[in-house]
Structures are given as structure tokens and as C-alpha cells.
N, C-alpha and C positions, 0 to 999 in steps of 0.2 A: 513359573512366575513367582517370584520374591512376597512374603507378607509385605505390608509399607511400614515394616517397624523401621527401615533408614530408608525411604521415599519423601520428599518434601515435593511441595506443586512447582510449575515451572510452566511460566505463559508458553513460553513457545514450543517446548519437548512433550511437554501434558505433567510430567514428572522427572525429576532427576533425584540421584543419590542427594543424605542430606549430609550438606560440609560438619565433620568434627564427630560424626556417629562412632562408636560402638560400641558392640554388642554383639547376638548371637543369633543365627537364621532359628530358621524356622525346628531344623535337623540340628541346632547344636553347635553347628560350623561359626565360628569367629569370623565376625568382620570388624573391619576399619576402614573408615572414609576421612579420609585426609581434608584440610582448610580449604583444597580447590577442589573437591566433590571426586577424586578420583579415589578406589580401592587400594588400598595399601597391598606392599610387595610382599610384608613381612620381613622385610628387612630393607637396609637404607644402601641406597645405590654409590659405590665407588668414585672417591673424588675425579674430577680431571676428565669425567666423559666428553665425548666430544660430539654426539650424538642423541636427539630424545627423539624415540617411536612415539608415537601415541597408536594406542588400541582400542577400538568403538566395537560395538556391536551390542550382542543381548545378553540374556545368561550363560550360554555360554563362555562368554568373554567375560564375564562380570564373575565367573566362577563359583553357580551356586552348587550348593555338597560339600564345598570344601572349603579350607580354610585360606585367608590372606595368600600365604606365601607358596599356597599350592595349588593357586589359578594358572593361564598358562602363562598370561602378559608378568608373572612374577616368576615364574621359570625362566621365561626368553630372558628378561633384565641379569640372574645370574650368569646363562650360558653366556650371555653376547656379551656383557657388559657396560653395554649401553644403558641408559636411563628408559623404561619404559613406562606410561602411565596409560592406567586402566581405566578408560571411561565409557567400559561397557554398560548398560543398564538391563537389568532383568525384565523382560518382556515388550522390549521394545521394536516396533516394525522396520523393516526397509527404510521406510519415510523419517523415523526418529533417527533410527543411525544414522545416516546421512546428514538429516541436519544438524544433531548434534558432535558429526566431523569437522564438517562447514562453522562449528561454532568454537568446537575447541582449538581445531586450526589455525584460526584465527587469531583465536588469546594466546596458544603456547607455541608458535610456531616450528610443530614438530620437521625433522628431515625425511620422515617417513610416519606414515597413517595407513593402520592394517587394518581394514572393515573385517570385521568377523561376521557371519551370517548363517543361518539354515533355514531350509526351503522355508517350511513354516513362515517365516519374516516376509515372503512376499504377501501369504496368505490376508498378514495382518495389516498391511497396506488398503486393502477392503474395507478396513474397521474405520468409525470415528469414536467407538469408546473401546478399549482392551482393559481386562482383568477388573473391570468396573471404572474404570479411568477414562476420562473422554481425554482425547490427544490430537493432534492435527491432523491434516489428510492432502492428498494433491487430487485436482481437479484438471481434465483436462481442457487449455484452453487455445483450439483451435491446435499449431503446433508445441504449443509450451505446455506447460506443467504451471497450475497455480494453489497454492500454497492456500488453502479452509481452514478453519477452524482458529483461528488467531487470534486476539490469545485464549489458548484454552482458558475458557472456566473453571474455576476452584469448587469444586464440590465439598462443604465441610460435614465430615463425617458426624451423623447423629449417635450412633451405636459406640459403644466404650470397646476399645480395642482387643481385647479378648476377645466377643463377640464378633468383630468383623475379619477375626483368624478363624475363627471357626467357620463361618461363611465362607470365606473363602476356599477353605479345604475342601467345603460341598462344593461350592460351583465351580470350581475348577475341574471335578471329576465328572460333571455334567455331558453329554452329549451336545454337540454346537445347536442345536434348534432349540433345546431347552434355558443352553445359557444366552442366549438373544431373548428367549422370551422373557426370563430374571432380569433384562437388562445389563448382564455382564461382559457381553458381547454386542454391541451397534452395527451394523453394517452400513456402508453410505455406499458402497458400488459391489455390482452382482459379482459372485463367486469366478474367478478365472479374469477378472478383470485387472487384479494388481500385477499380474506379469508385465503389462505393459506400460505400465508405473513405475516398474523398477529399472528393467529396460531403458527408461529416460531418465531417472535417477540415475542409476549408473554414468549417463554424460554429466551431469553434476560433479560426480566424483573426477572422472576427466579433467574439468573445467577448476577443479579444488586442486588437482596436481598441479594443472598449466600455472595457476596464478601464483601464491607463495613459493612454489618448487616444492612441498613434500611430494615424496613418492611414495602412488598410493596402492595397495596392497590387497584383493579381493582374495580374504581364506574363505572357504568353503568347510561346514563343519555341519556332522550329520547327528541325527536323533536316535538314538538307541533301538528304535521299533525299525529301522532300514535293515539291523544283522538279523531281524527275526523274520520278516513278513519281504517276502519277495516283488511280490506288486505295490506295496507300498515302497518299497526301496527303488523300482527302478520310476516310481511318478517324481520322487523326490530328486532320483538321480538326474532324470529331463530337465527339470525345474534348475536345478541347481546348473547345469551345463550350460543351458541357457547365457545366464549371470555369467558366468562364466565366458563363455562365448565372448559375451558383447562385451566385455571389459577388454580381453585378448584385442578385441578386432580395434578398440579406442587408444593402445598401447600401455594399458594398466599392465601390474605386476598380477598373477591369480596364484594363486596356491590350495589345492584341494588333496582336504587329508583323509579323500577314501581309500585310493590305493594303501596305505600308512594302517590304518585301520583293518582294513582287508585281508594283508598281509598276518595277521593277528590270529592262533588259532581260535579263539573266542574275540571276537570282537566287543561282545557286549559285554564281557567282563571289566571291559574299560570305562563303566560308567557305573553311578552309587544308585540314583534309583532312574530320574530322565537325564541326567548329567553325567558330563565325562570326568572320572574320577581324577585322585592326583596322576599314577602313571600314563594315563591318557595326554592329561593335559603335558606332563614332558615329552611326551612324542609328539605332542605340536610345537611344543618349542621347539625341543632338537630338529623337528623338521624344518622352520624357521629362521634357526640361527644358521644349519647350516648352508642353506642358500640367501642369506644375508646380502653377501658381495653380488649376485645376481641379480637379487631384485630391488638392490640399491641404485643399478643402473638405469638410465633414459634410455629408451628403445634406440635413439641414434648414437649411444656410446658402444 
């Protein structure tokens, strides 16, 4: 999870990137947030395209450890040459991505929208505060899903920002029972319950292809602890299959880059400490651009 040195509040997400930031994470790595809140490519995309991705998800996608132009959504934009814009957010659940696909979709009306995700994200769907951030939540009502917590509330910080880096450095290395007790963690539904949250999110994403026409795109992207620890990798593996699954079965596009990783004699060398480094992140591009033409199509084409 990102410090909130480029976090501003947001009623409906809990938080988003802040438009016109930069500066430098936490490790060093440059960032830039562009006028419309997305991450710069590090470089400016090719007159005359004919096509903009838009890419969602967490830090993963949002590319923390590394710089601008060595996220992945900034590798796809040179291999494809397409326009693609990065409106991942660092520590954001199932629930936030989703809605803010549903929100950016809306304003940029991309051709294609690649949710990026790792299992974790279901987990945070549970939560009504992450990384000490209260954020929205889905509730379920009767068949539907209904949308809590709206608009978040702005918490303004009392502690002077050095201070709340340093904090967070501890509670973040916390065991989860400790960080609910700190308050850094909220829970509002019992452990194992966001599976079926996301589950019905997922028809969301469906229903975000049906209407505009982008086509939408479910990667799959795993946590550096699945190459070390075998029971933790295959809980994540189910978890993630899952999602998986139920996108396949709705006629979504999926893309999962364990095989890609796998493949890898070290796998975890592909990541700087919980993040997937730069040559990671071009192996999900290149994996990306080159089934492009693929998952650009409607299951009836």
C-alpha cells in the first residue's frame, strides 16, 4: 500500500490518485499523475491511435517499486501502440476497482478495460476502512449487491506527514488481528465472505461491457509469497480461479499470468520487495499485447 503522499479523498472510491502530483514513493521510484488522476506512461503516446485501454486495479497495476514508464499499463502502451491509461490505485479492493472502472469508463469511454487483480483484493472487499482509509463496501440485498458506505467520509489527518509514514510502515508490518485492533483495518463482513461479493461484482463488469461496448479484460496477477510458500499459493491459486471462472462463464476476456511467471527459473526474482519489478511487469505486457487481437473480440465474433 502506497504512503498518501499522491492520495487525495474521494466520496465514492474512499480515495483516488491526486490530479498534477509528482514526486517520489516511498523506495525512491518517481511518480506522475497526470490532470485526469491517471499515472503517467513516461512517455507520450503516438499520434493517430485508434484505440484507448484503460487499466484498473491496485498496486499492482498502479506499478508500485517502480518507475512511471516501467509500470506494465506503460509497457503495453509502447508494445501495442495503443493509448493506454493507468488508473490503478495502490490498495484498492475488488469493490473500488470495479467501481472506479464503472467510473472511468464512463468519462473516457475506453475500447477495452483490463481489471487487474490479486487474490488479496477479494480479501479487502470484507473491509470498510483499508490502510486506515474508510472506503465503501457492498452489502448484500436480497439478490442484488448494495453499495454502503457513500460517500465516504474524509478523515483529516491530525499528525504532520512524516509522522503518519512512519506509522504506517509499522502498521502495515502488523499481523491482521493487531492491525483491526489499531484501527487500520475495519472489518464490516466475516472472513471468506468477499468471495461472493466479488462473484457478483464480476456481473457488474459484464454488464460495464454490455453497455458502452468496452471489452473487458480480467488479468490475474499473483504476490510474491505464492513462488515461496506452497499452501499459500495453491489458497491463492483457488481464489483467483474462481474470478476467473465466473468471468469465463459471463463471456469476459481473462488472462492469468501464472503460467508466464511459472515458466520463470526464479519466479520471485521478478519482484523488488511485494511488487513485480520492471522485467515482470514487460512480461505482462508482452503477454497482453500479444493476445490483443484475441481478447479484443466478442465471444460471437
Amino acid at each position: 500500500m502506497a504512503d498518501d503522499f499522491c492520495l487525495t479523498h474521494d466520496d465514492l472510491l474512499g480515495y483516488a490518485p491526486k490530479p498534477g502530483f509528482r514526486g517520489a514513493g516511498a523506495g525512491g521510484w518517481p511518480v506522475t499523475i497526470d490532470a485526469d488522476g491517471f499515472r503517467r506512461s513516461g512517455g507520450v503516446a503516438a499520434a493517430g491511435i485508434d484505440r484507448t485501454i484503460l487499466a484498473v486495479g491496485d498496486s499492482y497495476t498502479f506499478g508500485e517499486e517502480v518507475s512511471d514508464g516501467d509500470t506494465w499499463p506503460a509497457q503495453l502502451e509502447r508494445l501495442s501502440g495503443h493509448r493506454v491509461l493507468n488508473g490503478g490505485v495502490s490498495g484498492y479492493g475488488f469493490d473500488q476497482i470495479v467501481l472506479r472502472a464503472e467510473q472511468l469508463a464512463e468519462r473516457h469511454k475506453p475500447s477495452m478495460v483490463i481489471v487487474g487483480f490479486i487474490a488479496d483484493d477479494i480479501r479487502r472487499t470484507e473491509m470498510r476502512r483499508l490502510w486506515g482509509r474508510d472506503k465503501p463496501w457492498f452489502a448484500m440485498g436480497g439478490d442484488e449487491l448494495v453499495l454502503r458506505g457513500v460517500p465516504v467520509p474524509e478523515r483529516r489527518p491530525l499528525a504532520p506527514a512524516w509522522l503518519r509514514h512512519r506509522q504506517q510502515r509499522i502498521l502495515i508490518e502488523l499481523p491482521p488481528p493487531l492491525q483491526q485492533l489499531f484501527g487500520y483495518h475495519v472489518r464490516k463482513h466475516p472472513a471468506g465472505h468477499g468471495s461472493g461479493i466479488v462473484l457478483r461484482l464480476v456481473e457488474r463488469l459484464a454488464k460495464l461491457e454490455a453497455a458502452p461496448g468496452s471489452r473487458v479484460v480480467l488479468l490475474a496477477q499473483y504476490h510474491p509469497r505464492v513462488w515461496l510458500d506452497r499452501i499459500f499459493a495453491a489458497e491463492e491459486r483457488r481464489a483467483t480461479r474462481d474470478v476467473l471462472d465466473r468471468a469465463s462463464s459471463l463471456g469476459l476476456a481473462t488472462v492469468d499470468t501464472y503460467p508466464r511467471f511459472a515458466a520463470e527459473p526464479a519466479a520471485a526474482s521478478l519482484y523488488v520487495n511485494s511488487h513485480v519489478n520492471a522485467r515482470g511487469n514487460a512480461m505482462i505486457a508482452s503477454l497482453l499485447a500479444a493476445r490483443l487481437p484475441e481478447l479484443s473480440r466478442t465471444p460471437d465474433q
